[in-house]
MIDOSE-1310 file (N, C-alpha, C; in nm, 2 decimals, decimal comma, always signed):
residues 168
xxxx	-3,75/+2,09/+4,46/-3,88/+2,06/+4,50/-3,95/+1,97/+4,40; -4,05/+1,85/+4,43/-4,07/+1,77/+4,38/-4,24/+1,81/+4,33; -4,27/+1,90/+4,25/-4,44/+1,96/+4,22/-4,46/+1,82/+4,16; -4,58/+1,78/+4,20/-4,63/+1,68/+4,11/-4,70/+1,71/+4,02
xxxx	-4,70/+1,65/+3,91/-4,75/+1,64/+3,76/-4,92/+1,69/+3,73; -4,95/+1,76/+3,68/-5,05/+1,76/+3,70/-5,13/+1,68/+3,54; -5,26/+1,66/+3,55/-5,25/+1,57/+3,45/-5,24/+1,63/+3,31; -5,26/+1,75/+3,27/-5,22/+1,82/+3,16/-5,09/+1,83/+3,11
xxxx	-4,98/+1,78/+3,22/-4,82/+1,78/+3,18/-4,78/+1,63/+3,14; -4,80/+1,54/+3,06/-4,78/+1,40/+3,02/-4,69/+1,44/+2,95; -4,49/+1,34/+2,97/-4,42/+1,33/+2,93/-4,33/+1,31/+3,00; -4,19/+1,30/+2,90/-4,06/+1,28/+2,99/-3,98/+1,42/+3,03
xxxx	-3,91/+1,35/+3,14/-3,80/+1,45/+3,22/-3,66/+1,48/+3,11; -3,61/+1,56/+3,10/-3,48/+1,60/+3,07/-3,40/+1,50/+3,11; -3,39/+1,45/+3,22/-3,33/+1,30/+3,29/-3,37/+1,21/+3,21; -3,50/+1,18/+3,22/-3,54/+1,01/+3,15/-3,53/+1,05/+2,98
xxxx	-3,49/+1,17/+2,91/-3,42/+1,16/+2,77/-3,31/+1,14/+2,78; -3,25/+1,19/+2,85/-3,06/+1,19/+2,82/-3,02/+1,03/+2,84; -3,10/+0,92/+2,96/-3,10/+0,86/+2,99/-3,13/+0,75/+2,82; -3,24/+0,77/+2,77/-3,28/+0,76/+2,67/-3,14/+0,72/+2,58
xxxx	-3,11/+0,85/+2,53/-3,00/+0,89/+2,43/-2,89/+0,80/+2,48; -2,81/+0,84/+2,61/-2,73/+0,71/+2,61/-2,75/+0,62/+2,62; -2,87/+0,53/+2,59/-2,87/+0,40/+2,59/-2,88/+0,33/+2,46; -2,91/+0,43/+2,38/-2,90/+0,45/+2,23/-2,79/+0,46/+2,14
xxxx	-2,73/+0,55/+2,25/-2,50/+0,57/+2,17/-2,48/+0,45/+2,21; -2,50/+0,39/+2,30/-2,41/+0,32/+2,39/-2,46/+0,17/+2,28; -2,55/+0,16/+2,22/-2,63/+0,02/+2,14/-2,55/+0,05/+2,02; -2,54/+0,18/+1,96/-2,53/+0,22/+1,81/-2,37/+0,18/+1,81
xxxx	-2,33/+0,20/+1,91/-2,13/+0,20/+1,91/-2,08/+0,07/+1,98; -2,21/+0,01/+1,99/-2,16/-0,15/+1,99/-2,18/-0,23/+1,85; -2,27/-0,22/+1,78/-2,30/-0,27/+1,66/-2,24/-0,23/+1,54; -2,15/-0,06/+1,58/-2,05/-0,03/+1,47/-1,96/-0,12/+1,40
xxxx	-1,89/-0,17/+1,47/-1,81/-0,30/+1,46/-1,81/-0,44/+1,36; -1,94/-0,45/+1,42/-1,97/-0,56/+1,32/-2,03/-0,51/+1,21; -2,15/-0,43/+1,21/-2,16/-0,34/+1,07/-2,06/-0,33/+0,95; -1,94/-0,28/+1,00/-1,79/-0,22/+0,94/-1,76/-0,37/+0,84
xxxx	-1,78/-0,50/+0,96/-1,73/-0,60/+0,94/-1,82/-0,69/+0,86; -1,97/-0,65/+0,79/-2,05/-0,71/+0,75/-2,02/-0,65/+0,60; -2,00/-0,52/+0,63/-1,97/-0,47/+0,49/-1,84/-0,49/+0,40; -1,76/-0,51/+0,49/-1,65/-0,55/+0,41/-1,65/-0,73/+0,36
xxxx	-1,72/-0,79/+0,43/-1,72/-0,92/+0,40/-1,83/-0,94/+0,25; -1,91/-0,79/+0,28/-2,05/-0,86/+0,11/-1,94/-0,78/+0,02; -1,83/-0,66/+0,07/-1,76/-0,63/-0,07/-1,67/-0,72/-0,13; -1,62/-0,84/-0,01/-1,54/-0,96/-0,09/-1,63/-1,03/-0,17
xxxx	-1,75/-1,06/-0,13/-1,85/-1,16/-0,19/-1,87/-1,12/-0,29; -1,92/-0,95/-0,35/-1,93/-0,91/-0,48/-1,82/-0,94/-0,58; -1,71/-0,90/-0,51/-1,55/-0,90/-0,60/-1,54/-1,05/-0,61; -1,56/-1,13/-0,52/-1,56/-1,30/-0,53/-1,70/-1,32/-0,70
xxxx	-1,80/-1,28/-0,68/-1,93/-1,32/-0,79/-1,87/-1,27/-0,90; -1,80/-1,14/-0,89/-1,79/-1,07/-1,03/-1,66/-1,15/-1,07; -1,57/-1,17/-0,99/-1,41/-1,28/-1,08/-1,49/-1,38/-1,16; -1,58/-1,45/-1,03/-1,63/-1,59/-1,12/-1,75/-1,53/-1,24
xxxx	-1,84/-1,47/-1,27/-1,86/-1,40/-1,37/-1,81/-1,36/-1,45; -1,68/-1,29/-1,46/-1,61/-1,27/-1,59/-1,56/-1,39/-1,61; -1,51/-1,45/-1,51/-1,43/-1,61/-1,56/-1,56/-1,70/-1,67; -1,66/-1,69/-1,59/-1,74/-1,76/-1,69/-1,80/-1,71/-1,81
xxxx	-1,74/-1,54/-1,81/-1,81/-1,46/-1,98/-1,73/-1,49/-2,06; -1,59/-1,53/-2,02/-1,48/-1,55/-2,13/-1,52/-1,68/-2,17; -1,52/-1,80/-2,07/-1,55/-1,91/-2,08/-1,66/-1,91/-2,22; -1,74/-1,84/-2,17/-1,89/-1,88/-2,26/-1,85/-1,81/-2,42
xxxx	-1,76/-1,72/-2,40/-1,72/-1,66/-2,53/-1,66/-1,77/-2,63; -1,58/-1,80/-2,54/-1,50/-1,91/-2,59/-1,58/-2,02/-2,66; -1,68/-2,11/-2,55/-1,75/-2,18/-2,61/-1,88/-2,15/-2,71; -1,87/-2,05/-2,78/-2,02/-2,00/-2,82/-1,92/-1,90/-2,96
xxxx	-1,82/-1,93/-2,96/-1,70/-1,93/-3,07/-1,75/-1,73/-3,11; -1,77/-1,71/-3,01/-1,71/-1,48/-3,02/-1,59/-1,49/-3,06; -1,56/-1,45/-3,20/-1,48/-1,39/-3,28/-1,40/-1,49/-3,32; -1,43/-1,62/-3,30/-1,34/-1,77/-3,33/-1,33/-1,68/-3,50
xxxx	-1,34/-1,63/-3,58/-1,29/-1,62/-3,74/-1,25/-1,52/-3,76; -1,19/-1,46/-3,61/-1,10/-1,36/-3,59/-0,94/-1,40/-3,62; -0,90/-1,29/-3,67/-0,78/-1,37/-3,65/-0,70/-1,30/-3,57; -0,53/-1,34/-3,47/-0,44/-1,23/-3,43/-0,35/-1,21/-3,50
xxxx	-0,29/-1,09/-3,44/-0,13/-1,06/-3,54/-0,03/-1,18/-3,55; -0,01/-1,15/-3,67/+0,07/-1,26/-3,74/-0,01/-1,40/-3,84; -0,13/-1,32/-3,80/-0,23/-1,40/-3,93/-0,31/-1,53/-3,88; -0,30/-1,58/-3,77/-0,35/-1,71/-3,70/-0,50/-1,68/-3,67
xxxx	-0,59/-1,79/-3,70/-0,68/-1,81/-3,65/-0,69/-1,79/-3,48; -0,79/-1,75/-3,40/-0,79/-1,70/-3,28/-0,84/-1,87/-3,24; -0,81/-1,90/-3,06/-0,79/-2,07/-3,08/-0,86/-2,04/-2,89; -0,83/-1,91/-2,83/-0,87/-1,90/-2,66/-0,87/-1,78/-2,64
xxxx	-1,01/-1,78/-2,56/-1,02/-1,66/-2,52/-0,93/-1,60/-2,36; -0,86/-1,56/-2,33/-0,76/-1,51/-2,21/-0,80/-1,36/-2,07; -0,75/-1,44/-1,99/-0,81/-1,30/-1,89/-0,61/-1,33/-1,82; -0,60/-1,21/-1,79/-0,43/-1,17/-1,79/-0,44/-1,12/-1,62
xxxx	-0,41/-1,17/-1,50/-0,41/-1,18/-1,35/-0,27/-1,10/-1,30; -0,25/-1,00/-1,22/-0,16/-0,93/-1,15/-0,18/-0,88/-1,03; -0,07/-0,98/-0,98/-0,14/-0,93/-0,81/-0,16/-0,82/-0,76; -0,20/-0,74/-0,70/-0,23/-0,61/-0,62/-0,28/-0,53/-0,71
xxxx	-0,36/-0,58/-0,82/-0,41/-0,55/-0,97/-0,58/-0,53/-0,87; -0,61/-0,39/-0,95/-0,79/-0,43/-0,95/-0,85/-0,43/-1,03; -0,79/-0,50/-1,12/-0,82/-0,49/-1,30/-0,77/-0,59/-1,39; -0,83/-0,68/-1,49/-0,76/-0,74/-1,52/-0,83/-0,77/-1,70
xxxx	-0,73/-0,76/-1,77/-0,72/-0,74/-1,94/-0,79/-0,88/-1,99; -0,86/-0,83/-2,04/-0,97/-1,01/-2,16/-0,89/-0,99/-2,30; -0,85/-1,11/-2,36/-0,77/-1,09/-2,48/-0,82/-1,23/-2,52; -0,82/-1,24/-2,68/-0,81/-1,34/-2,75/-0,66/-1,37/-2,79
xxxx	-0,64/-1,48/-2,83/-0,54/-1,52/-2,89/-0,50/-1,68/-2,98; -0,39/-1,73/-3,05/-0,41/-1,82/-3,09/-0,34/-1,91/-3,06; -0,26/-1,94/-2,95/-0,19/-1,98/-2,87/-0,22/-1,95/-2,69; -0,16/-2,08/-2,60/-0,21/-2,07/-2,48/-0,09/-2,10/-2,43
xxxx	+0,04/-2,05/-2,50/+0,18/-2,06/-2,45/+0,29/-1,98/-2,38; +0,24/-1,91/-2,36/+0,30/-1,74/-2,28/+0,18/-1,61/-2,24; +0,22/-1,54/-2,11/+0,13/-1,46/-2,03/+0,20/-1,31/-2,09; +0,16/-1,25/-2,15/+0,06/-1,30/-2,24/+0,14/-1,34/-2,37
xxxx	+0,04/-1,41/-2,45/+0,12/-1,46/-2,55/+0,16/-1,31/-2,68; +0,23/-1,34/-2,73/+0,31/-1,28/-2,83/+0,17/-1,19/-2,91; +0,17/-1,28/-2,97/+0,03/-1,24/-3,08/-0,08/-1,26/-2,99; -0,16/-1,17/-2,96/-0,26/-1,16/-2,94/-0,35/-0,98/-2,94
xxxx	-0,46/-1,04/-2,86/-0,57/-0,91/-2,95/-0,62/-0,89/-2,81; -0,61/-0,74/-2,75/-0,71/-0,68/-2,63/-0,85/-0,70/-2,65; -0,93/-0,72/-2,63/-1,11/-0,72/-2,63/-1,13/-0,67/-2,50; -1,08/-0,62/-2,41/-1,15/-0,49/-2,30/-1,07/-0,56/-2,18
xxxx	-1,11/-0,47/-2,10/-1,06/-0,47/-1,92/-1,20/-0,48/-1,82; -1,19/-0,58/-1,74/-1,32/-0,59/-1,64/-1,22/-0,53/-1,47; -1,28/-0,46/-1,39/-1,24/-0,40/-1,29/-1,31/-0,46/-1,17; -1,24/-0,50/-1,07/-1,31/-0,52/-0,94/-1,35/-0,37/-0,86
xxxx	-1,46/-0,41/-0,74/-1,48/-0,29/-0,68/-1,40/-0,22/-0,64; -1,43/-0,10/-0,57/-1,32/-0,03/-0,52/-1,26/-0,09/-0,39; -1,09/-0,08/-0,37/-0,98/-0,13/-0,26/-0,99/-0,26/-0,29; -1,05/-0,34/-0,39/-1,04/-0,52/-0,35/-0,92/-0,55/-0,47
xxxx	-0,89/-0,61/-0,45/-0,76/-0,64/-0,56/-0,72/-0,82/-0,57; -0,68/-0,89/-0,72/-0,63/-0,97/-0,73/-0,52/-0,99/-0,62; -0,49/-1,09/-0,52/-0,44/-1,10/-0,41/-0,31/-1,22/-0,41; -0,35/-1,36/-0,50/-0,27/-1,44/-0,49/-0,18/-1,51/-0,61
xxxx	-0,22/-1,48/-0,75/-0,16/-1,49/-0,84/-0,12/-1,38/-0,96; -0,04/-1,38/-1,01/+0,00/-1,29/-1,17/+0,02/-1,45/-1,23; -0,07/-1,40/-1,37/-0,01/-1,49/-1,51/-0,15/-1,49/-1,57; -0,18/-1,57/-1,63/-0,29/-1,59/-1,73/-0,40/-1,71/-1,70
xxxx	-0,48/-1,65/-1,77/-0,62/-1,79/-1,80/-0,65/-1,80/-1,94; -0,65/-1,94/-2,00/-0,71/-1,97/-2,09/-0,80/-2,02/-2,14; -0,88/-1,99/-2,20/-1,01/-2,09/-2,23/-1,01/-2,13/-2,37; -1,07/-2,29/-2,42/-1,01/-2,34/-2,51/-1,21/-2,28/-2,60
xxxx	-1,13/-2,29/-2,78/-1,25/-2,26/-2,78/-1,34/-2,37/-2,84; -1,20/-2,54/-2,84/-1,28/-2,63/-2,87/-1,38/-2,68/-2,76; -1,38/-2,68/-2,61/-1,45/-2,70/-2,50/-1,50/-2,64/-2,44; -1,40/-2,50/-2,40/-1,41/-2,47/-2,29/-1,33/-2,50/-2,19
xxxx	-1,21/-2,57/-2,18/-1,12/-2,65/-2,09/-1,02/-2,47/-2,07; -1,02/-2,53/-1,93/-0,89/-2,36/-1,86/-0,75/-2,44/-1,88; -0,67/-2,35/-1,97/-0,48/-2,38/-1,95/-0,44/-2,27/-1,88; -0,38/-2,27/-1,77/-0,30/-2,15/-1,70/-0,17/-2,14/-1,73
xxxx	-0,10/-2,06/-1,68/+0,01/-2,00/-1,69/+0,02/-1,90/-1,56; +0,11/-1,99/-1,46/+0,16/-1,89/-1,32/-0,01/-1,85/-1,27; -0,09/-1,93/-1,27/-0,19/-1,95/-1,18/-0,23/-2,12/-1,13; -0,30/-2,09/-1,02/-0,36/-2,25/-0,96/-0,47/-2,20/-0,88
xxxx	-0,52/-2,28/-0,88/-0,66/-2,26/-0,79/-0,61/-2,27/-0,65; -0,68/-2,16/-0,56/-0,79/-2,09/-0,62/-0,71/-1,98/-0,68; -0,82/-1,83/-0,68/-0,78/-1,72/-0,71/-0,82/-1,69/-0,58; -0,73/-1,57/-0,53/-0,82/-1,52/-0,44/-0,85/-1,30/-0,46
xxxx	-0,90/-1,29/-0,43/-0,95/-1,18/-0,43/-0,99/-1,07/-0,28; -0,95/-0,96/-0,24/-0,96/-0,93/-0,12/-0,90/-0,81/-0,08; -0,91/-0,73/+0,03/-0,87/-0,66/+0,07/-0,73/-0,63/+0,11; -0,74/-0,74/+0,17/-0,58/-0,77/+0,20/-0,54/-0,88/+0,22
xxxx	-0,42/-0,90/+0,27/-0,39/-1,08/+0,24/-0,47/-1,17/+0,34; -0,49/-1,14/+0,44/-0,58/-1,20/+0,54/-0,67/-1,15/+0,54; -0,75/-1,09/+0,41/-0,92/-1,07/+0,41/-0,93/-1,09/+0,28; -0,94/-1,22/+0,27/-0,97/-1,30/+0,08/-1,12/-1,37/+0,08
xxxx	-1,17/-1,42/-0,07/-1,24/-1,47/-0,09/-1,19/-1,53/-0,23; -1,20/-1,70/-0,21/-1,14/-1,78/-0,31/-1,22/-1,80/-0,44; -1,17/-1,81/-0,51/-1,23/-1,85/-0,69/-1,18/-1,97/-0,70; -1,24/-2,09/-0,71/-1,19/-2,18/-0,72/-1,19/-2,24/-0,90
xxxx	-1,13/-2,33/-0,95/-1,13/-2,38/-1,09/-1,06/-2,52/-1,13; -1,12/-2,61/-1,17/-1,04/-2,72/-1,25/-1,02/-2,72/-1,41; -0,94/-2,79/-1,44/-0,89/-2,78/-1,63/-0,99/-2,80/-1,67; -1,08/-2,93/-1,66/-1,18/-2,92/-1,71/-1,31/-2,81/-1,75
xxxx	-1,28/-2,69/-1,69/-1,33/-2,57/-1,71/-1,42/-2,57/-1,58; -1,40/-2,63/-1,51/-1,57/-2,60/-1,36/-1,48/-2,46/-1,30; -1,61/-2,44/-1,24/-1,56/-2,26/-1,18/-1,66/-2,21/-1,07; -1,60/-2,28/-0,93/-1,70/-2,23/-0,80/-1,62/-2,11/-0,72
């Protein structure tokens, strides 16, 4: 039976909520998808800003001569500052040293570990970076531009770099 409303009863039917509600699952579980897919793309971008950030803290160490009247084992003057790369690594070792001839070179000195976010990982090279501490100029070893960084192999974000020391 159809009582009509009287005006004291203003609202909705049990029908026109449910009605409601799924139109609301049915919006929320279409935009899951790309949500999932938005977030995983800003955690490459962070892991992408923070590689090129440490790349440029060593750099700047380098040039701004941190611990240049250090010396390493075996008595040498310290000569580059180094960040040490391993693929499927989410972490990767900052060292000085006084040589830019071996990953890592013989003589040299730990100065700390910088860690990417969590599940992102160094993706496409293992070896070394060097930064000189007369310029600033990058020597590698078993790396080339770019770097990439990422989830997995087909979800990267590149670090790009020339000898000359640039770093996009």
């Amino acid at each position: 039976m159809n009582l009509p409303r009287s005006k004291g009863h203003l609202g909705f039917t049990l029908i026109e909520l449910m009605i409601v509600v799924v139109i609301i699952s049915i919006i929320a579980v279409s935009i899951l998808p790309s949500f999932a897919t938005y977030i995983r793309n800003q955690n490459l971008r962070q892991a992408q800003e923070q590689l090129r950030s440490d790349l440029r803290t060593a750099q700047n160490k380098a040039l701004s001569g941190t611990l240049s009247d250090a010396t390493v084992p075996g008595g040498a003057l310290m000569q580059f500052w180094g960040i040490q790369f391993t693929i499927s690594s989410g972490s990767y070792p900052y060292f000085i040293s006084a040589v830019d001839d071996a990953c890592p070179p013989a003589n040299h000195t730990d100065e700390g570990i910088s860690k990417l976010p969590a599940n992102i990982t160094v993706r496409s090279v293992s070896g070394c970076m060097f930064f000189s501490v007369k310029d600033g100029g990058i020597t590698t070893i078993g790396i080339s531009s770019p770097i990439n960084v990422g989830l997995t192999a087909s979800s990267t974000a590149p670090t790009t770099f020339n000898p000359a020391g640039l770093i996009f």
